[in-house]
N, C-alpha and C positions, 0 to 999 in steps of 0.2 A: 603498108608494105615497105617503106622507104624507111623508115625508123628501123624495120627487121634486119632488112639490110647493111645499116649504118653500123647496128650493133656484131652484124656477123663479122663485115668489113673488121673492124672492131678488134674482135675477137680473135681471129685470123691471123690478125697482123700482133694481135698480143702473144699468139701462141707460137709463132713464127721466131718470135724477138726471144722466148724462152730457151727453146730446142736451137738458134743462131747462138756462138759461139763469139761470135764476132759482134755482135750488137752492142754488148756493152751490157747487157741488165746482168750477167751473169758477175761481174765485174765491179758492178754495185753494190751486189746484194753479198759479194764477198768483201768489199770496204765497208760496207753498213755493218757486217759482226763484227770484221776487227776494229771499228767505230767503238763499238759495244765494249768489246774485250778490252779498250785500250780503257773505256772509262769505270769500268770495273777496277783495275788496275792503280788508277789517280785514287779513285775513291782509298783503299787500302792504302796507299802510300799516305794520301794525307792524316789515314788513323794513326798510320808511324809515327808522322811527323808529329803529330799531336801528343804520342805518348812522349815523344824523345823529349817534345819543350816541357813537357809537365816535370817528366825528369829531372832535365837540364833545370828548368826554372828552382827547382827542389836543392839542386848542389848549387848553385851560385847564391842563392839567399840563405844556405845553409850556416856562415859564419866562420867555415872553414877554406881560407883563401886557397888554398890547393886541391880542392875537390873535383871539381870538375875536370881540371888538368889529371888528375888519379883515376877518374872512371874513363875519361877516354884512354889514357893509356893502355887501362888494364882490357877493357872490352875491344879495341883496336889492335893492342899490342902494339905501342911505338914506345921508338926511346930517342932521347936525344943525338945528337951526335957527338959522337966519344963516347957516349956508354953502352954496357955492354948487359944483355939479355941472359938473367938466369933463370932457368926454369927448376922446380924445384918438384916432384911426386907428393901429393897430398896424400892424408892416411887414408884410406879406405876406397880411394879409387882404384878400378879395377884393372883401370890401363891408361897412360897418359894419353893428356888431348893435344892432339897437333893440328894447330888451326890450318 
């Protein structure tokens, strides 16, 4: 009878701490998914990061000493300073792309 008890007790006081607002389990269990969602999120970025070095490692042993400097340019769009940005309509595009 006292075990039955222990576990209503128990029970009670679990079901209590759900429907409380103020307890903190609700508060939990909303950090434990965006826990989740955040490492969802690394995971993908580190697949990024892994294309970009494969990439990257591809243009630096490429043999062409401005490579790398040319694909981030272009994928970035930067320029130096003092130069000046022309953009130019390819054939067959339908409508220019404005990053």
């Amino acid at each position: 009878m006292g075990v039955w008890l222990a576990i209503g007790v128990v029970a009670t006081a679990f079901v209590l701490a759900l429907v409380d607002g103020d307890s903190g389990l609700r508060t939990w269990w909303a950090l434990r998914e965006d826990l989740r969602a955040a490492q969802v999120r690394i995971e993908r970025l580190r697949g990024d990061v892994a294309e970009l070095e494969r990439d990257g490692g591809g243009l630096v042993g490429a043999g062409e000493p401005f490579a790398l400097e040319r694909e981030i340019r272009e994928r970035l769009v930067y320029v130096r300073a003092g130069e000046t940005l022309v953009r130019l309509d390819r054939p067959g595009d339908p409508s220019p792309r404005i990053p």
